[in-house]
C-alpha positions as a Markdown table, in Angstrom:
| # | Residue | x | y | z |
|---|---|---|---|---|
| 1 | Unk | 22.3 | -9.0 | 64.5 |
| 2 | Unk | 18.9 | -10.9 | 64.9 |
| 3 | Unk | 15.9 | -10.1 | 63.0 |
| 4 | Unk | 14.0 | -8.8 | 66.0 |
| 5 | Unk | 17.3 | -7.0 | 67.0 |
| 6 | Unk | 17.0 | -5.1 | 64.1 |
| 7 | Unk | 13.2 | -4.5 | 64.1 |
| 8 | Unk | 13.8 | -3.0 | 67.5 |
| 9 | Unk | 16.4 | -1.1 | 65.5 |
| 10 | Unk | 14.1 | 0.3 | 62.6 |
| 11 | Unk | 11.4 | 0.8 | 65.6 |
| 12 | Unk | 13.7 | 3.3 | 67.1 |
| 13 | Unk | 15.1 | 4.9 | 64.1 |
| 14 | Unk | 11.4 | 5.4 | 63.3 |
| 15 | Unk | 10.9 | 7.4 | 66.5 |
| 16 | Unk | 13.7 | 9.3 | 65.9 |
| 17 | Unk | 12.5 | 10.3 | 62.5 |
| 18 | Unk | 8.8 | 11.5 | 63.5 |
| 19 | Unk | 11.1 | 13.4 | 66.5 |
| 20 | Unk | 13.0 | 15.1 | 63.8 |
| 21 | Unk | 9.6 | 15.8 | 61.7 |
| 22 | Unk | 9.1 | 17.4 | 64.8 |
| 23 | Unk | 11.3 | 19.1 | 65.1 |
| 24 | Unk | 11.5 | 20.4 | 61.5 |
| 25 | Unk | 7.9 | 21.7 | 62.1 |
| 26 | Unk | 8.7 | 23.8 | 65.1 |
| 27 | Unk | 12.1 | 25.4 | 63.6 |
| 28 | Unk | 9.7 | 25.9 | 60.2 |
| 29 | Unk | 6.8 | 27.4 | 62.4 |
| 30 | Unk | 9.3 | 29.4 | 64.4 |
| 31 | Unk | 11.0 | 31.0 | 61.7 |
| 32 | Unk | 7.6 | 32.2 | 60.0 |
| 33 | Unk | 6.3 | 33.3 | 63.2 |
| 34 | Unk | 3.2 | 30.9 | 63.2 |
| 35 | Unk | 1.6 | 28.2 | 65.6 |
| 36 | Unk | 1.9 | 24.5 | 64.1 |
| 37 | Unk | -1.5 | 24.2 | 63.4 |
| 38 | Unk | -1.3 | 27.1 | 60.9 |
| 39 | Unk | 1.6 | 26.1 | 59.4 |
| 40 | Unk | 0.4 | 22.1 | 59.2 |
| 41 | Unk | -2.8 | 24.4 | 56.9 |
| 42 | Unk | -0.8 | 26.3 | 55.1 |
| 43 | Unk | 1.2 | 23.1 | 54.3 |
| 44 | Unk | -2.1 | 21.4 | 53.5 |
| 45 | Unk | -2.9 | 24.1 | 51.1 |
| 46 | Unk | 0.8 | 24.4 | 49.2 |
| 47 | Unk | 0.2 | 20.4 | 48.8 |
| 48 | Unk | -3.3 | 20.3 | 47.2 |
| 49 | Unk | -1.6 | 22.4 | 44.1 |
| 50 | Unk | -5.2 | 24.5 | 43.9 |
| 51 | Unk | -7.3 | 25.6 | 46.1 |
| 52 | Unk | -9.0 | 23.4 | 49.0 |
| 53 | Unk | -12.3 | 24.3 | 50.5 |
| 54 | Unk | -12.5 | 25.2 | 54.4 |
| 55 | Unk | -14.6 | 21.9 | 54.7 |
| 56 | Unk | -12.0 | 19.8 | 53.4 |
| 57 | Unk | -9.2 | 21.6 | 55.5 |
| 58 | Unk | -11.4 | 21.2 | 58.5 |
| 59 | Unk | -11.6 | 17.6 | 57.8 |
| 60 | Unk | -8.0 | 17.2 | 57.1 |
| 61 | Unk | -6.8 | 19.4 | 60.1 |
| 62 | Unk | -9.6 | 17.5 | 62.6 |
| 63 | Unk | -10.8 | 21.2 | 64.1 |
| 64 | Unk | -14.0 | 22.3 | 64.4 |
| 65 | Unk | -15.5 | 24.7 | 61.4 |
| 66 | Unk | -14.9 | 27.5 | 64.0 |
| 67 | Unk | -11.3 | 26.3 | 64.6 |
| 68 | Unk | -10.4 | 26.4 | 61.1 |
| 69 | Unk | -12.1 | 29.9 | 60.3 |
| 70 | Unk | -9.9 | 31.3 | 63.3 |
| 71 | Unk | -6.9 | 29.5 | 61.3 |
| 72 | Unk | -7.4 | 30.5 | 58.0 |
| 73 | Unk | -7.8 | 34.2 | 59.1 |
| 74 | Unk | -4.1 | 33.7 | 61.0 |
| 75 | Unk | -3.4 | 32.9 | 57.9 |
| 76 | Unk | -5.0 | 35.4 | 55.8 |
| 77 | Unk | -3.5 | 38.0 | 58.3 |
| 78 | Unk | 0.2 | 37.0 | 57.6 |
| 79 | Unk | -0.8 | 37.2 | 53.4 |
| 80 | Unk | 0.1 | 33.2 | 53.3 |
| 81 | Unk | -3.6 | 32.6 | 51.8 |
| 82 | Unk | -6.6 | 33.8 | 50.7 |
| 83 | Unk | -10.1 | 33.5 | 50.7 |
| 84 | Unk | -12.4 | 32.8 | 47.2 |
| 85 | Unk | -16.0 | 31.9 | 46.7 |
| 86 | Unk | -16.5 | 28.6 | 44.7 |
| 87 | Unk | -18.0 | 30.0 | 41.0 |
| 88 | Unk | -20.4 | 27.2 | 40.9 |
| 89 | Unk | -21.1 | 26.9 | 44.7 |
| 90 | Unk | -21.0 | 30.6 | 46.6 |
| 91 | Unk | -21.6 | 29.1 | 49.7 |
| 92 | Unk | -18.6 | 27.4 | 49.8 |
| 93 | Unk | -15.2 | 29.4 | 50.6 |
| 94 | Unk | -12.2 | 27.8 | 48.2 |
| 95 | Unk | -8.7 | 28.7 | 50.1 |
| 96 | Unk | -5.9 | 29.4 | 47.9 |
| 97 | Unk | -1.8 | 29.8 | 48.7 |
| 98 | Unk | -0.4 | 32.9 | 48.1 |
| 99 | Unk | 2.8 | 34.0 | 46.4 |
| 100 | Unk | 4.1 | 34.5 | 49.8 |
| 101 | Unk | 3.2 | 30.9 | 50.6 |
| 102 | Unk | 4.5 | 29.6 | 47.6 |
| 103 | Unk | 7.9 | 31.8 | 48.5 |
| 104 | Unk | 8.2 | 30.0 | 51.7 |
| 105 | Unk | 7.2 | 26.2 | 49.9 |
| 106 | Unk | 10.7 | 27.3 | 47.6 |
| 107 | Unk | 12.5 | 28.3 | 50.7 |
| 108 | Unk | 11.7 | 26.0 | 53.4 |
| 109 | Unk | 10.2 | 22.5 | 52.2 |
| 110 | Unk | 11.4 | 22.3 | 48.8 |
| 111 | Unk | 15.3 | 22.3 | 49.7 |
| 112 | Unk | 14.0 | 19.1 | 52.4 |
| 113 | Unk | 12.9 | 17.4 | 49.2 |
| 114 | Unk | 15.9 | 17.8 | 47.6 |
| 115 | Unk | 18.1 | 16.9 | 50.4 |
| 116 | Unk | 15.9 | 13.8 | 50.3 |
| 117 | Unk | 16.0 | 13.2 | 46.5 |
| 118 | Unk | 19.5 | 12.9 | 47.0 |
| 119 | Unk | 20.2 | 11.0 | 49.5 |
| 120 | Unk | 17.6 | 8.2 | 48.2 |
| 121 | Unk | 19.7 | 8.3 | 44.7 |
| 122 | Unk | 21.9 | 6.0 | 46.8 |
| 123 | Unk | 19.9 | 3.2 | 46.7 |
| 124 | Unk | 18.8 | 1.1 | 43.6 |
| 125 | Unk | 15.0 | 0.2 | 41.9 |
| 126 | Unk | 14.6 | -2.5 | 44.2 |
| 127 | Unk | 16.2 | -1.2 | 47.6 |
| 128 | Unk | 13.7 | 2.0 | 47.1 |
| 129 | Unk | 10.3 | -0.1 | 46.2 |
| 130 | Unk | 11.1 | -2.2 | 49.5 |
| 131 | Unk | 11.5 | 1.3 | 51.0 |
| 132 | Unk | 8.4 | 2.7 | 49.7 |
| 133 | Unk | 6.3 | -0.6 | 50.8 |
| 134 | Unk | 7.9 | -0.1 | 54.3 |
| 135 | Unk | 6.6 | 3.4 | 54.2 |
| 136 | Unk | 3.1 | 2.7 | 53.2 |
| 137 | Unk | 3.2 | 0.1 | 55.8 |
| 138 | Unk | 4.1 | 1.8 | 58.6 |
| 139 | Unk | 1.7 | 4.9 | 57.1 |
| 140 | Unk | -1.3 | 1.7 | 57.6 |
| 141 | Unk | 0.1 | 0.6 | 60.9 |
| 142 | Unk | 0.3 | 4.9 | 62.4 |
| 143 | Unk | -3.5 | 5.2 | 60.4 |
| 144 | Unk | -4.7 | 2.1 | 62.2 |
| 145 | Unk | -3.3 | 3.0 | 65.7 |
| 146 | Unk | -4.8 | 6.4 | 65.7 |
| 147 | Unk | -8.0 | 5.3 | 64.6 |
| 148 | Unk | -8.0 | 3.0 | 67.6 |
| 149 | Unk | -7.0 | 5.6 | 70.2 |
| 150 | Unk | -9.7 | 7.8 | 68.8 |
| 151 | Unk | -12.3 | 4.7 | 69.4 |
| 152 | Unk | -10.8 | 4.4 | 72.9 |
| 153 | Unk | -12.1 | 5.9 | 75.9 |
| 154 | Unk | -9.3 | 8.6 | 77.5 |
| 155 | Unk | -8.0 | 6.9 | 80.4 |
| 156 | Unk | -7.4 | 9.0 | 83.9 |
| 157 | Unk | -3.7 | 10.3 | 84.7 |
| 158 | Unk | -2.0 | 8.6 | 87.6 |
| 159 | Unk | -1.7 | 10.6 | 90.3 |
């Protein structure tokens, strides 16, 4: 197999994969009766390890201040976060994971890590540092690519 044979090859499986992410996110959203935004928050909150303030969840989720409000009261409805004043700043609103968040990190994402764990415990030191320099690559190249769609005017649908 030829070296662009095989980057074809790696391009597909990579399609594949964020199809399966996909997918993953759907099932995950299904199950717990949420949209994928509020489950991509909630995620965002479980991953922080502490609280994160609306401002930074409105910059990671890329909604507008009103968006996120209406998100993180989904969320607050369900009992998968709630809201805190920062002690040192009241005019900021901290958002903090639940228990019930936390229950659904142990049953739903931590058994994915561990799946993954394992099956990476096939390869050796080297094999998985060429594996984690592919992945912050192709992190760059996806961080890259957005940010020149989002610079790019939308072009009209063919009709």
């Amino acid at each position: 197999m030829s070296k662009d044979d095989l980057i074809r090859d790696v391009a597909m499986q990579l399609r594949l994969l964020q199809q399966s992410f996909d997918a993953f996110d759907e099932a995950a959203a299904a199950r717990l009766g949420l949209n994928r935004t509020d489950l991509r928050a909630m995620d965002l909150v479980l991953a922080t390890g502490g609280p994160l303030s609306a401002g930074e969840l409105t910059s990671a989720l890329k909604l507008s201040p009103a968006a996120t409000t209406t998100v993180i009261d989904r969320l607050e409805r369900a009992g998968l976060v709630r809201r805190t004043r920062d002690a040192e700043n009241r005019r900021r609103v901290l958002v903090i994971a639940t228990d019930a968040a936390h229950t659904i990190e142990q049953d739903i994402y931590i058994p994915v890590g561990a799946a993954g764990a394992q099956a990476l415990g096939r390869y050796d030191k080297d094999q998985l540092s060429a594996i984690l320099d592919f992945l912050q690559t192709a992190r760059q190249v996806q961080e890259d690519q957005t940010a020149r769609l989002s610079m790019t005017p939308a072009q009209p649908q063919g009709r």
